[in-house]
C-alpha positions in Angstrom: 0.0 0.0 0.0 3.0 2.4 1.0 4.8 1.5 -2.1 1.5 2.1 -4.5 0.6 5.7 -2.6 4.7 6.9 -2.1 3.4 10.5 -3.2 0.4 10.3 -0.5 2.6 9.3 2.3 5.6 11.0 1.7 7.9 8.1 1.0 10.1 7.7 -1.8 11.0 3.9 -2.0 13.8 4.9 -4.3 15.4 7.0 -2.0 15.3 4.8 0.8 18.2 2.2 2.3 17.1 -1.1 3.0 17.2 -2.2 6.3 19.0 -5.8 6.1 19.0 -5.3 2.2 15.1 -6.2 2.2 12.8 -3.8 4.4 12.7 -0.1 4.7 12.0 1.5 7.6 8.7 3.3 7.8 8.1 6.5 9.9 5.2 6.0 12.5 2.7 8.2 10.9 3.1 6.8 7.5 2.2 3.5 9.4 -0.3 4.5 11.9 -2.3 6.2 8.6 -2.1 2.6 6.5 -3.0 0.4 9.7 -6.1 3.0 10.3 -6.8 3.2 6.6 -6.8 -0.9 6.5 -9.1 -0.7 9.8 -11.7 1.7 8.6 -11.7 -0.2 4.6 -11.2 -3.0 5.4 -11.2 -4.8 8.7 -14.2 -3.3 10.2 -16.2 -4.3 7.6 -15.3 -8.1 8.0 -18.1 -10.5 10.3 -17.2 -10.3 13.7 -14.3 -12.9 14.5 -13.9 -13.3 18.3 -9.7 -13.3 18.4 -9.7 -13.1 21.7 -8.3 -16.9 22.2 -5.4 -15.9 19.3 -2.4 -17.2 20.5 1.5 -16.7 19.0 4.8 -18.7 19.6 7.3 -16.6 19.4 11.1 -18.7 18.4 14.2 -17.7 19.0 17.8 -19.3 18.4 18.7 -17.6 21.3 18.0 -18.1 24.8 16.0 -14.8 25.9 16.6 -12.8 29.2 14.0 -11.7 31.5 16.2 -8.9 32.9 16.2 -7.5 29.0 13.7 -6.1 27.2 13.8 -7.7 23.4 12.3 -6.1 20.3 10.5 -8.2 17.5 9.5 -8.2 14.3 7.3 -10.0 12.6 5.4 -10.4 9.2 1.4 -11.9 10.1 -0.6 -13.3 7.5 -3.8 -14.5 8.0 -6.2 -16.0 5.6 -9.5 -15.3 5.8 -12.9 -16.9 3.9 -16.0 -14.8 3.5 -18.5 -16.9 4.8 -21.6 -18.1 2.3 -24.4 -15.6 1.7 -27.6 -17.1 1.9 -29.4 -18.1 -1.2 -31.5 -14.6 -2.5 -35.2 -16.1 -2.3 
């Protein structure tokens, strides 16, 4: 979505430096605008899914601390099926 609307947001791809050669890093109004825009377009306008019983595992080749605070990244996909309209009578 950033990459489509780069003159909307401000962001110019091409001038950019890849962080680890294969993400850029996006300010957090440009994101706080798509994750609202993707709310309001799209998300709210899903059936109601109860998520409240979602639950991640989180990996890591290294052993964690407690005493440290760790960030994370992560990409989330989630598939989703419409479910089937009743028959029109």
């Amino acid at each position: 979505m950033i990459s489509r609307n780069w003159d909307r947001f401000g962001f110019h791809p091409e001038q950019e430096q890849k962080v680890e050669g294969e993400f850029y890093r996006i300010d957090k109004p440009i994101v706080q605008s798509v994750v609202n825009q993707l709310y309001d377009n799209v998300i709210c306008k899903l059936p109601f899914t109860d998520v409240s019983k979602l639950q991640i595992h989180l990996q890591s080749p290294v052993k964690p601390s407690n005493s440290n605070l760790h960030q994370v990244s992560m990409q989330l996909k989630v598939k989703y099926r419409f479910p089937m309209a009743a028959p029109a009578e």
